[in-house]
C-alpha positions as CSV (number, residue, x, y, z in Angstrom):
1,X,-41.3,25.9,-163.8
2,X,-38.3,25.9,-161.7
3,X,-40.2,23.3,-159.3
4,X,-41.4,21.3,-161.8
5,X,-37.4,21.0,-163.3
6,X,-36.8,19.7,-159.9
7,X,-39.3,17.2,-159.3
8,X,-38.9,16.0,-163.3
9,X,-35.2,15.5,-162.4
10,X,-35.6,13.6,-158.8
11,X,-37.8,11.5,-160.8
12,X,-35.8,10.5,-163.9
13,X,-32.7,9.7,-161.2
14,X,-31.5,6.5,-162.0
15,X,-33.2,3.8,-159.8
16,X,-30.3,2.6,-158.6
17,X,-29.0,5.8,-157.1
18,X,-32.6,6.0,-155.4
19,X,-32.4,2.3,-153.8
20,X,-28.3,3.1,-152.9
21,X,-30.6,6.6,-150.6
22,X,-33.2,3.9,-150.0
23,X,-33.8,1.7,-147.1
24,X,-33.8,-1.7,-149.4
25,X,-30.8,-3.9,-149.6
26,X,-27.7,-4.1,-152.3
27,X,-26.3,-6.7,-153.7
28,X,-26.6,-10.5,-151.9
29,X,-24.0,-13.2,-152.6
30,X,-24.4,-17.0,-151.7
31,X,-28.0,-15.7,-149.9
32,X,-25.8,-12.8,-147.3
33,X,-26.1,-9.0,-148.3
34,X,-22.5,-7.9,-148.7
35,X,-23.4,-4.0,-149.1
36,X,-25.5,-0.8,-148.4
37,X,-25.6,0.6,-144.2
38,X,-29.2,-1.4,-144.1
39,X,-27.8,-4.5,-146.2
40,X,-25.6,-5.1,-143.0
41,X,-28.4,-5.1,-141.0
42,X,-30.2,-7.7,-143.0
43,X,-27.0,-9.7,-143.5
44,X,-27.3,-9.8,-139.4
45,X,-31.0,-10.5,-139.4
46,X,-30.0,-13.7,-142.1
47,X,-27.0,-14.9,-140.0
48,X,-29.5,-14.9,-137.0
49,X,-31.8,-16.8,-138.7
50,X,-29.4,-19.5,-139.7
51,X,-28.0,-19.4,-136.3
52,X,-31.9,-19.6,-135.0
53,X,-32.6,-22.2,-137.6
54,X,-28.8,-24.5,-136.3
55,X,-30.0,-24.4,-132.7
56,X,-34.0,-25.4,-133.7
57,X,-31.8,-28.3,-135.7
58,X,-29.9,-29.5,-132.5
59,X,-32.9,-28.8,-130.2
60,X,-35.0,-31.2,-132.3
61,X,-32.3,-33.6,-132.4
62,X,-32.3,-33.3,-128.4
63,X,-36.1,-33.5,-129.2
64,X,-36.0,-36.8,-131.1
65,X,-33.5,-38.4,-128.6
66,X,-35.3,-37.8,-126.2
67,X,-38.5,-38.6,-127.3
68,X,-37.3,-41.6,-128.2
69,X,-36.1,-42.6,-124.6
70,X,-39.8,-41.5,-123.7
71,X,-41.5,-44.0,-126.4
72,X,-39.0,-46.6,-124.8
73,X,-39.7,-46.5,-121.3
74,X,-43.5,-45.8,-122.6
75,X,-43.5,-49.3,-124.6
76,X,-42.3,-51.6,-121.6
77,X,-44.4,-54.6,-120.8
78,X,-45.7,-54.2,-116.9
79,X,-43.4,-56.8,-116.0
80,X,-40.1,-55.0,-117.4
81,X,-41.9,-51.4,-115.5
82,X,-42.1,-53.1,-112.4
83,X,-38.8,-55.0,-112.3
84,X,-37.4,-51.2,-113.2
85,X,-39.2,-49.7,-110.2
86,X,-38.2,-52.3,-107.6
87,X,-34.6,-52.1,-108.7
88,X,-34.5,-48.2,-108.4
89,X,-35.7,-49.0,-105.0
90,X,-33.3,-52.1,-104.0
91,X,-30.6,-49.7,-105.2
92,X,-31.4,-47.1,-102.6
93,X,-32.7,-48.6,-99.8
94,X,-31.2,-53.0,-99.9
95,X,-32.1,-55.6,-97.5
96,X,-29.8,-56.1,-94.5
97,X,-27.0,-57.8,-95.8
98,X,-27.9,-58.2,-99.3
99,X,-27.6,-56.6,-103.1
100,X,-29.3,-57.5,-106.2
101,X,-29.1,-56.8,-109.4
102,X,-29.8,-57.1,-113.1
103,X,-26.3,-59.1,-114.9
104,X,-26.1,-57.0,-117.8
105,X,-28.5,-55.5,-119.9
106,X,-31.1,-58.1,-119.2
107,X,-33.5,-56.9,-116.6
108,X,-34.9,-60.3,-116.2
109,X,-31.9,-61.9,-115.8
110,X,-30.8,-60.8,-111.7
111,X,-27.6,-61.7,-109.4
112,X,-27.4,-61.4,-106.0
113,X,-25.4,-61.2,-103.3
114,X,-26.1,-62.5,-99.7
115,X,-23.5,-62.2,-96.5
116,X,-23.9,-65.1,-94.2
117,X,-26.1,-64.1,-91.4
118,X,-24.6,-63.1,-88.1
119,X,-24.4,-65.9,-85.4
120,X,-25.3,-68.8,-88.1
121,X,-23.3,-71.7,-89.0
122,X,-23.4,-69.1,-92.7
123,X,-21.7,-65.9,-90.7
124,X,-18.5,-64.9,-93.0
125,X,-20.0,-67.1,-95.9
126,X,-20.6,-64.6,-99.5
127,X,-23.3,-66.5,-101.4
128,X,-24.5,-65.6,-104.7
129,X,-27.7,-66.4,-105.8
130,X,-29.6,-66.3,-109.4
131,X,-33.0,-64.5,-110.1
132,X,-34.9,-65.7,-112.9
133,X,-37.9,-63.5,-113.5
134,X,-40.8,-64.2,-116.3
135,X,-43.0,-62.2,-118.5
136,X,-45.7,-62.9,-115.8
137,X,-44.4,-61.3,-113.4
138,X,-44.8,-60.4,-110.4
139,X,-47.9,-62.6,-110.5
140,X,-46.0,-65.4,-111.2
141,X,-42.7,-65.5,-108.7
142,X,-39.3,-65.2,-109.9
143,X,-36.9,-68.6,-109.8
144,X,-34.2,-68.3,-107.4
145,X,-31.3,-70.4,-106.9
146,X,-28.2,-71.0,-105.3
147,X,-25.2,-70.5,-106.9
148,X,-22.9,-71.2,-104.2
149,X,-22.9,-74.3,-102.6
150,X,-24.5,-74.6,-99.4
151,X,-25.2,-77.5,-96.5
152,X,-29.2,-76.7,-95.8
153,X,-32.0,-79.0,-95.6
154,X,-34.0,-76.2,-97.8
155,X,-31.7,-75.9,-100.6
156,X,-30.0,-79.0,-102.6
157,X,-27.2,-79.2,-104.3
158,X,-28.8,-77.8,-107.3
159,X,-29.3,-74.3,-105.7
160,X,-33.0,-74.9,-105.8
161,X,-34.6,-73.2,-102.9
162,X,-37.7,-75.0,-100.8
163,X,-39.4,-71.6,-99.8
164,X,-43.6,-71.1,-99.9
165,X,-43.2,-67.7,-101.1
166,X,-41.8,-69.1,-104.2
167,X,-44.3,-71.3,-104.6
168,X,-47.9,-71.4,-103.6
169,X,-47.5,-68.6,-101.3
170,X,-46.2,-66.2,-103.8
171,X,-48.1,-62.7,-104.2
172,X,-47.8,-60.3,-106.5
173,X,-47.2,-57.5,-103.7
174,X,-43.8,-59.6,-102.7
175,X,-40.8,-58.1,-104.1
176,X,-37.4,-58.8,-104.4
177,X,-36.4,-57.1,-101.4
178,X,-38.6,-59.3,-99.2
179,X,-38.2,-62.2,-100.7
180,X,-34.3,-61.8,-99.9
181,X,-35.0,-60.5,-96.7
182,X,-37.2,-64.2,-96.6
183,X,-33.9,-66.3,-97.8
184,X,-32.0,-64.8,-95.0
185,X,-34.2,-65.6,-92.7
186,X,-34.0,-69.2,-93.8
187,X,-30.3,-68.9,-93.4
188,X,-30.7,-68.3,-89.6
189,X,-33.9,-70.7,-89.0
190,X,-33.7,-73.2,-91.6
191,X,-37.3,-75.5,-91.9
192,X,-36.7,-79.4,-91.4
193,X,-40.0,-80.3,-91.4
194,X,-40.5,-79.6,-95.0
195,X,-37.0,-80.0,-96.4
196,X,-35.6,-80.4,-99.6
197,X,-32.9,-82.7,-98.4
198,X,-34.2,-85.2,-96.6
199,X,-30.0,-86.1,-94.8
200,X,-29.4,-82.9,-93.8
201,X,-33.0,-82.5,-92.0
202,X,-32.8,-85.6,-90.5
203,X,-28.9,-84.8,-89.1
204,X,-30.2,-81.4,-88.2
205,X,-33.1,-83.1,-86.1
206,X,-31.3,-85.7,-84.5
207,X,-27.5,-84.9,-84.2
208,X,-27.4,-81.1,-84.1
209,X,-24.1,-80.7,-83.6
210,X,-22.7,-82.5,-86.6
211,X,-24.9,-80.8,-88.8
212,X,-23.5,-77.3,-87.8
213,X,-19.8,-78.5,-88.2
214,X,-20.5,-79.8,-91.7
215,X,-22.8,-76.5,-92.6
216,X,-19.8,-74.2,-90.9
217,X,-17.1,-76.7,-93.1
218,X,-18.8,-75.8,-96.0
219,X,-19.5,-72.3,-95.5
220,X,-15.5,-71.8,-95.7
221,X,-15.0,-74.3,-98.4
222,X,-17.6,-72.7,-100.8
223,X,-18.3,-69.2,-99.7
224,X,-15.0,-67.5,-98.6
């Protein structure tokens, strides 16, 4: 009889006394348990979550930002990838005295910078030159011109450049690199026979000397 007293009064204890002996949780406020030795514990386990859940929030913000970068450089026309890669590649490794680069934002819009070739009627001449470049590239070739003036039977006064590389010589494995390293060479050997300025060729054929006085004249007038 004596047991069953016991066990009748264990069992008719209120319920809240058992849970307060239990292992479940007290009282939550707001969503945090506020009481009871295990409460803590789950008041923990809910901060940790909400922690866990603030960092998956900022990771898939990094996520989306960067994803987003991803679809960008995954929806570039061919033309805008290649212009990307042979910049990268300018950038670290330039022609012998020349730079390049896009003005801006506009990656089909280029400057560059050429130094007068060494032992030319050009030497301690800084031209600047722009590059044009289409949707078609590189299978069609980019436009370059002049910017600074210069006396040379391949280039007129408009910049415009007489070069078969820029016209029906162009192939889509030139680059801008070469086709710098092709506009310096013109610097030092300039091409009478098919020139763009009929005067200068003609003075550069027949009176030499002249020629290189007016080129080196103009060289320090315009390009220093």
């Amino acid at each position: 009889m004596a047991s069953r007293s016991s066990s009748s009064h264990a069992s008719s204890q209120p319920t809240s006394q058992r849970r307060a002996s239990g292992s479940t949780t007290s009282r939550t406020t707001n969503g945090v348990t506020t009481s009871g030795a295990v409460a803590s514990g789950a008041g923990t386990s809910a901060l940790t979550q909400s922690s866990a859940r603030s960092c998956n929030g900022d990771s898939n913000k990094n996520d989306s930002k960067d994803y987003k970068v991803l679809k960008y450089h995954k929806g570039l026309s061919p033309s805008a990838k290649r212009l990307q890669r042979e910049l990268a590649e300018i950038t670290v490794d330039p022609p012998p005295n020349c730079s390049a680069g896009p003005k801006g934002d506009n990656l089909y819009e280029w400057v560059s910078t050429i130094f007068g070739p060494k032992g030319s009627v050009y030497e301690g001449g800084v031209f600047f030159l722009d590059i044009h470049f289409t949707n078609d590239y590189p299978f069609k070739p980019p436009k370059v011109t002049f910017r600074t003036r210069i006396y040379h039977c391949n280039i007129n006064n408009q910049g415009a450049i007489c070069l078969d590389i820029l016209k029906d010589n162009w192939s889509p494995a030139l680059t801008v690199s070469k086709v710098l390293l092709s506009v310096c060479s013109l610097l030092t050997d300039c091409n009478p026979r098919d020139p763009l300025v009929g005067s200068i060729a003609t003075q550069f054929l027949t009176n030499r000397e002249e020629h290189d006085k007016t080129a080196r004249q103009w060289t320090k007038k315009f390009a220093t």
